[in-house]
C-alpha positions as CSV (number, residue, x, y, z in Angstrom):
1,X,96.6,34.1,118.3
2,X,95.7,37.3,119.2
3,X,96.5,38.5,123.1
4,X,93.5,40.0,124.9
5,X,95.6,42.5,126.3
6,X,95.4,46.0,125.4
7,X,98.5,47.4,123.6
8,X,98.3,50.8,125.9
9,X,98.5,48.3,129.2
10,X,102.2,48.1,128.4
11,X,102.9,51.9,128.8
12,X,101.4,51.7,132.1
13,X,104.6,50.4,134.0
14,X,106.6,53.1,132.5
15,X,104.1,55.6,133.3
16,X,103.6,54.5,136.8
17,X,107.2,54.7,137.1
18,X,107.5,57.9,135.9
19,X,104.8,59.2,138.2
20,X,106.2,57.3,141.2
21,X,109.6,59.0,140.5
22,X,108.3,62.5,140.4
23,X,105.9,61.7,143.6
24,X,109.3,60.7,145.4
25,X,110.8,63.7,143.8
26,X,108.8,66.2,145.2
27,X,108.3,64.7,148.1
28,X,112.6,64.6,148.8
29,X,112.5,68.5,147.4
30,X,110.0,69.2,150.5
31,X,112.0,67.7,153.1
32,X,115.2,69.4,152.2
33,X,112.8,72.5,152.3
34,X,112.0,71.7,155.4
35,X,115.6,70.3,156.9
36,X,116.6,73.9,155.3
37,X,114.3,75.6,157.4
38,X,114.3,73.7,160.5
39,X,119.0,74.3,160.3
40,X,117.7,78.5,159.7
41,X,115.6,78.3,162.5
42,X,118.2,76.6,165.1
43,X,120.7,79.1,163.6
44,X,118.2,81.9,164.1
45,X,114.7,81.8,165.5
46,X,113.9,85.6,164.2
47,X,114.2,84.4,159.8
48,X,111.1,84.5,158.4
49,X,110.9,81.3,156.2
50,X,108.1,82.7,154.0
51,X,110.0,85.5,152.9
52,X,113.2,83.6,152.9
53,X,111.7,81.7,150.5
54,X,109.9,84.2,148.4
55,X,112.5,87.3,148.6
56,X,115.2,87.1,146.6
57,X,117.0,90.1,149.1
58,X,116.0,88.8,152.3
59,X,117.8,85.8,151.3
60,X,121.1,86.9,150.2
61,X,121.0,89.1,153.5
62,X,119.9,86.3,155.4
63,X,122.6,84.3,154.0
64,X,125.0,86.5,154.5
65,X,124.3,87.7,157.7
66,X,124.6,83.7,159.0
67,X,128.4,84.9,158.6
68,X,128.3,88.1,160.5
69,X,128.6,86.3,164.1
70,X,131.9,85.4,166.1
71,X,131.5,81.0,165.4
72,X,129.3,81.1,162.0
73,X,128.0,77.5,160.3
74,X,130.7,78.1,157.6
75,X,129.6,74.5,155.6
76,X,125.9,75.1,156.4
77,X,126.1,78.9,155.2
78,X,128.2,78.1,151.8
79,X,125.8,75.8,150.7
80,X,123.4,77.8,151.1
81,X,125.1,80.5,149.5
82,X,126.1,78.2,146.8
83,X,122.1,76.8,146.2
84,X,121.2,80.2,145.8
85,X,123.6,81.9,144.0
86,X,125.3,84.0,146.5
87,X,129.2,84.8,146.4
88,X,131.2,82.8,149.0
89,X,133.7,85.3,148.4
90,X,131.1,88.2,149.7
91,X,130.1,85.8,151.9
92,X,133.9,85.7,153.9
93,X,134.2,89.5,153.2
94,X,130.8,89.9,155.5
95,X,132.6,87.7,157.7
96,X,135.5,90.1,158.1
97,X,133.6,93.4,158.1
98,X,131.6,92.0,161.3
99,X,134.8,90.8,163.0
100,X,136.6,93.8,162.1
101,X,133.8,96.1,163.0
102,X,131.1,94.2,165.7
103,X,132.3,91.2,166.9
104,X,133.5,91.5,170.7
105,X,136.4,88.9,170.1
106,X,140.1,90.1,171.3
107,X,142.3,91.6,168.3
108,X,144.5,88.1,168.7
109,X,141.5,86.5,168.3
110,X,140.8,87.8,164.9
111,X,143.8,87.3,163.7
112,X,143.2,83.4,164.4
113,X,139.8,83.4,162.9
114,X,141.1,85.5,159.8
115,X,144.3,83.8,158.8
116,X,143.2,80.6,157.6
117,X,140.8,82.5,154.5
118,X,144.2,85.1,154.1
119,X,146.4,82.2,153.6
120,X,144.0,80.3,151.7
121,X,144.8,79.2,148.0
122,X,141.6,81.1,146.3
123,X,143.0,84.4,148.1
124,X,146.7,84.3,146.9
125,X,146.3,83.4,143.5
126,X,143.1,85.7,142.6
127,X,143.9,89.1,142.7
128,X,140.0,90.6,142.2
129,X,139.4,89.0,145.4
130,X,141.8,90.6,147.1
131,X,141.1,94.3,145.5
132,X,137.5,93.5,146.1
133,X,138.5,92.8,149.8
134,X,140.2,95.8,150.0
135,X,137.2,97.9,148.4
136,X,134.9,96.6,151.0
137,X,137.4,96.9,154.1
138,X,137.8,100.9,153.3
139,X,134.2,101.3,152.8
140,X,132.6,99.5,155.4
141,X,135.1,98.8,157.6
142,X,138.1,101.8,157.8
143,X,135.8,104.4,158.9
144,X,134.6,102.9,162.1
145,X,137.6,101.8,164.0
146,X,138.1,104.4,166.7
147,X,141.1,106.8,165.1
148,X,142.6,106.3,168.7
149,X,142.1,102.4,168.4
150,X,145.9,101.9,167.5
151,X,146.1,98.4,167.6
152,X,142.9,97.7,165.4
153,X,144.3,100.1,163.1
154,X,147.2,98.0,162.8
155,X,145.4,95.3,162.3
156,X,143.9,96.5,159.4
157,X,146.6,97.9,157.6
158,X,148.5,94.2,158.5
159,X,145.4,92.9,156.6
160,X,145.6,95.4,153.9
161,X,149.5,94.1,153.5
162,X,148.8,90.9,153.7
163,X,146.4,91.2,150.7
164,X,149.1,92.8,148.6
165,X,148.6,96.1,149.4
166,X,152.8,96.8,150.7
167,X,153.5,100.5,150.3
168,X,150.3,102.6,151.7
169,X,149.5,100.2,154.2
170,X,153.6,99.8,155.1
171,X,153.7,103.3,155.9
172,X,150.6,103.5,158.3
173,X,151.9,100.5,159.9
174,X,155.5,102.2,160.2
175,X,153.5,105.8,161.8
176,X,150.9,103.9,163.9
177,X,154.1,102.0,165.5
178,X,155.9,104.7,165.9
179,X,152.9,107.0,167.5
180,X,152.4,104.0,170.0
181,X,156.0,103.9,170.8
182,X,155.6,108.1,171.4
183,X,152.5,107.6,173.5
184,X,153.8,104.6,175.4
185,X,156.9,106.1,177.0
């Protein structure tokens, strides 16, 4: 005996399935759009989603520029950076050009919130990271501290030592003491 049932009525489970699946995944890709969007605008009122969304440079600036503030989202932002293809590593670096160079935090202050990435793991054992670091700190960084700022100075070439950098940044250490010492008495 024959059954009156179509054969194509059996693909329709599968096929409802399949539909209900992609409904559910599009609909869970819009609200992590939107939980995306709602974090950036807590974070910072001024982003323009839109272009955020549509501008591949906005974004990376955007993203980069959530770490260029004295208390950044550090998970929030290296997700993001992550999702979107962005360096974490230029990510920290913008991190330390803005404290180095903008932040209004005290010099011991710094030091607190940058020795956890210069003693971190991913630093010490990956030397382009630390030559990159030391690119980007004399480019953006060395030419605006104040050349009568000795203790920022120092800071930097302690930095610059730190990140394997011993003889040059030895020496200015050794002459910037020295010229405070002068000045000082």
């Amino acid at each position: 005996m024959k059954s009156s049932i179509p054969r194509n009525l059996n693909v329709i489970p599968s096929m409802i399935i399949n539909k209900t699946l992609i409904e559910n995944n599009e609909n869970y890709k819009r609200l992590l759009k939107n939980r995306q969007y709602s974090i950036l605008n807590q974070l910072d009122n001024s982003i323009d989603l839109n272009r955020f969304e549509n501008d591949n440079e906005y974004r990376r600036l955007t993203i980069l520029g959530l770490f260029m503030c004295d208390d950044p989202s550090f998970e929030y932002g290296e997700q993001l950076a992550i999702k979107y293809n962005i360096s974490i590593d230029e990510c920290h670096h913008s991190y330390f050009e803005y404290l180095l160079t903008t932040s209004n935090l005290s010099l011991n202050e710094i030091r607190k919130k940058m020795k956890p990435f210069l003693n971190s793991e991913r630093i010490k054992k990956n030397r382009q990271i630390k030559l990159d670091l030391v690119k980007r700190l004399h480019t953006n960084v060395f030419p605006f501290i104040d050349g009568k700022d000795y203790e920022r100075l120092k800071l930097f070439y302690d930095i610059k030592k730190s990140l394997g950098d011993l003889t040059h940044a030895q020496k200015h250490i050794q002459a910037i003491q020295q010229l405070t010492n002068i000045l000082n008495n």
